[in-house]
N, C-alpha and C positions, 0 to 999 in steps of 0.2 A: 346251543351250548349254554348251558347256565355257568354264570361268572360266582356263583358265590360268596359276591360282595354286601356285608352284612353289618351295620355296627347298631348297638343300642346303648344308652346312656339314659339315665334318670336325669325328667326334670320338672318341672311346677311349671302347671296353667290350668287354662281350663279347656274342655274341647265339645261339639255340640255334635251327638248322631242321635238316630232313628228317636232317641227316647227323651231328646231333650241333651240339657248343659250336663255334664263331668266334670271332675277333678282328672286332670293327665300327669299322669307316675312315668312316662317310658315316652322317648321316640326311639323309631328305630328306622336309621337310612341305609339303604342299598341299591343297588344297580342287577337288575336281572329280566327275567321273562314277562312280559308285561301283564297282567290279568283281563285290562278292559282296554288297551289304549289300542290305537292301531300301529301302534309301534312296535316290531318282534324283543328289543329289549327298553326299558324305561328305568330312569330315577325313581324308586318308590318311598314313597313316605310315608309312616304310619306312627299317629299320636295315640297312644293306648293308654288304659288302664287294667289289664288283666285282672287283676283284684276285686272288680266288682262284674266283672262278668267279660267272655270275648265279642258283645256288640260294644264296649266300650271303647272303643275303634272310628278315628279316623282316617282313612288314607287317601295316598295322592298319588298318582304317578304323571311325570312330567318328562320329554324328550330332554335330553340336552343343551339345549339353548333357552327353552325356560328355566331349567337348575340353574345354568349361569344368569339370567336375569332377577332370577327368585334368591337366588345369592347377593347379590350386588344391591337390590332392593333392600334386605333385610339388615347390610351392612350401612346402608347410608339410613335409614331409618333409626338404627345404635346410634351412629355417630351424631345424629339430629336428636336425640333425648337425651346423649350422653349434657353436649353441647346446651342444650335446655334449662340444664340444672334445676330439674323439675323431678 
């Protein structure tokens, strides 16, 4: 059953596939039918750039308990350069 689950938001970084470093215009997270994982549904992630081409793509898919880890990481990692004043 595919869940539908889809969001995209513009943001600035950079990101590294097949061709080398990018600029990333887009992530976009969802929840649905997994591609490579062996998991029937997965969190997927994908940092794009459509603009300079659809290999401008990285993705990720990750079960559910790495999302919540990969969450938790990324929020104390903020608060650790927030904190930095750097």
């Amino acid at each position: 059953m595919c869940t539908m689950i889809s969001m995209t938001e513009a943001i600035r970084g950079t990101g590294k596939g097949s061709k080398g470093w990018f600029p990333l215009t887009e992530s976009v997270v969802g929840y649905d039918h997994s591609t490579h994982s062996s998991d029937e549904h997965s969190l997927l992630i994908d940092f794009v750039n459509y603009g300079i081409g659809t290999d401008a793509r990285v993705a990720v898919e990750l079960d559910l308990d790495a999302g919540r880890t990969l969450v938790a990481q990324l929020q104390k990692a903020i608060e650790l350069a927030e904190a930095s004043g750097v």
